[in-house]
N, C-alpha and C positions, 0 to 999 in steps of 0.2 A: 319305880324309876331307879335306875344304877346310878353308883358314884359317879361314875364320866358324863351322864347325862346331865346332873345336878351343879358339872361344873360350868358347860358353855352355854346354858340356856339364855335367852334373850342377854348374853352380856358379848362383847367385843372380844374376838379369839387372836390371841397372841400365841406365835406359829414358832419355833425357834428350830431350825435347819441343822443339824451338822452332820455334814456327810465326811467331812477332813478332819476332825477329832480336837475342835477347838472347846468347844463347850464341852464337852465328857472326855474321856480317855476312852482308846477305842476298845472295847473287851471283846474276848474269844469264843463268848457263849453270850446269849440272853441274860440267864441265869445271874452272870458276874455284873451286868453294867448296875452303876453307882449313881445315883445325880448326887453331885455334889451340892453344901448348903451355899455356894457361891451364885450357883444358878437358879435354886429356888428363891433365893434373894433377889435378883434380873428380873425372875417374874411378877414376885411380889411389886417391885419397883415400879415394873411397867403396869402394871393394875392399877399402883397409886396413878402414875401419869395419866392414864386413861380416866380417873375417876371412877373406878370400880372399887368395890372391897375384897381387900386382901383376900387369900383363902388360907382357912383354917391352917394352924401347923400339926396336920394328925397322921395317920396313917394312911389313910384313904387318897390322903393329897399324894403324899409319896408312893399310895403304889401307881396312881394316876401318872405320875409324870415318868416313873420310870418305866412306864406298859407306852407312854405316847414315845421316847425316844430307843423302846426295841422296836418298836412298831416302824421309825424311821431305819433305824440300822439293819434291819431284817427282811428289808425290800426288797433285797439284792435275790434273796434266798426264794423268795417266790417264783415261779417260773414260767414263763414268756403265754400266751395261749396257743402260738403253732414258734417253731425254732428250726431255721434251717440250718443244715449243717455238709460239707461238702465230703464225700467220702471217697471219693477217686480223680485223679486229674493228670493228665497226659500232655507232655507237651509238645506239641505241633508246632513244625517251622513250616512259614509259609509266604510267599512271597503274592502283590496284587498287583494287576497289572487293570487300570479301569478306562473306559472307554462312556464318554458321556457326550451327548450331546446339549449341545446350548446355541439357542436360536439367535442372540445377540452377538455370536462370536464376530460375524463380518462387521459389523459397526466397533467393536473394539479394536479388531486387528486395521482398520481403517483409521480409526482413532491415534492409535499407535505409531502407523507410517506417518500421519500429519503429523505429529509431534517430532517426528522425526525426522522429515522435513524439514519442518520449524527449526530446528536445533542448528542443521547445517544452513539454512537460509542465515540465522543470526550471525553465523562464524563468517561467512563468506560471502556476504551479499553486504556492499558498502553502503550507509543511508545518508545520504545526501540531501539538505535540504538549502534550495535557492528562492532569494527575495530580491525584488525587484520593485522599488518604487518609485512610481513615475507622478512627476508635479510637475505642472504647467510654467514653461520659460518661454515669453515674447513669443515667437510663431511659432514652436514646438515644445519640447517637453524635455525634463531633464530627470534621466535614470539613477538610481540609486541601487546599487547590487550590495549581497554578501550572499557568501556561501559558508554552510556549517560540514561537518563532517563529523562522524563519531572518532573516525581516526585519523590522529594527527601524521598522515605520510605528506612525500613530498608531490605525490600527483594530486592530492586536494590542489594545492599553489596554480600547477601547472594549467588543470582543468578549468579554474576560475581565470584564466587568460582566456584561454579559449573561446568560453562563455563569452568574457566580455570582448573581443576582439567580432565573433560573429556579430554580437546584438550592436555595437556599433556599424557594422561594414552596413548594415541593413538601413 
């Protein structure tokens, strides 16, 4: 059995990341990286939290942790299993001109115009609403009118004469 094997066997593996050179200093070779006793102590720590036992303070631990964090720094250095790379490239000016068709178009453009419609119907078409209620007085009946208008002009005025001038003449 090897030293790395005899360290994570059935026990809880605590993983420490640094790819930004928080925990180590970044070094320019394998060779130079250092684990510092600050971070064998973080580990030791989190062992005790875990309820594990410490690991030894030997040589074997440290060459341990310093083979696990080249092993992270030296990731980079491995290389891809296929790597494309672009070795020529031209560039074309081009202008599109596209042409498609779409079976829904007459129901939008239809859409379209009613909306459109609609728009100058609102602007220009006056709504007027007339009430008229009639209650029984002795041998006929006695009318009660108003007229609304969204716009206050002064042909609403004139119009509700009119109204009431016909429905009386009758």
């Amino acid at each position: 059995m090897s030293a790395r094997a005899s360290f994570i066997r059935d026990e809880p593996i605590a993983l420490f990341l640094d790819v930004d050179g928080t925990l180590l200093e970044i070094a320019a070779t394998p060779d130079r990286v250092r684990v510092p006793a600050s971070l064998r102590n973080t580990l030791q720590l989190s062992r005790e939290r875990a309820g594990v036992v410490p690991l030894p303070r030997d040589e074997a631990t440290q060459r341990f942790m310093t083979q696990a964090v080249i092993s992270l720094s030296d990731s980079f250095f491995y290389p891809a299993p296929m790597a494309l790379q672009l070795k020529d490239f031209t560039h074309v000016q081009a202008s599109v001109f596209q042409v498609a068709r779409a079976p829904g178009k007459t129901v939008v453009y239809l859409g379209c115009l009613l909306l459109i419609i609609g728009v100058f119907a609102m602007l220009y078409v006056r709504e007027r609403r007339l009430w008229v209620w009639l209650a029984p007085a002795g041998q006929g009946a006695q009318a009660t009118m108003a007229l609304s208008t969204n716009r206050k002009t002064l042909d609403a005025d004139r119009e509700f004469d009119q109204l009431k001038t016909r429905l009386l003449s009758r």
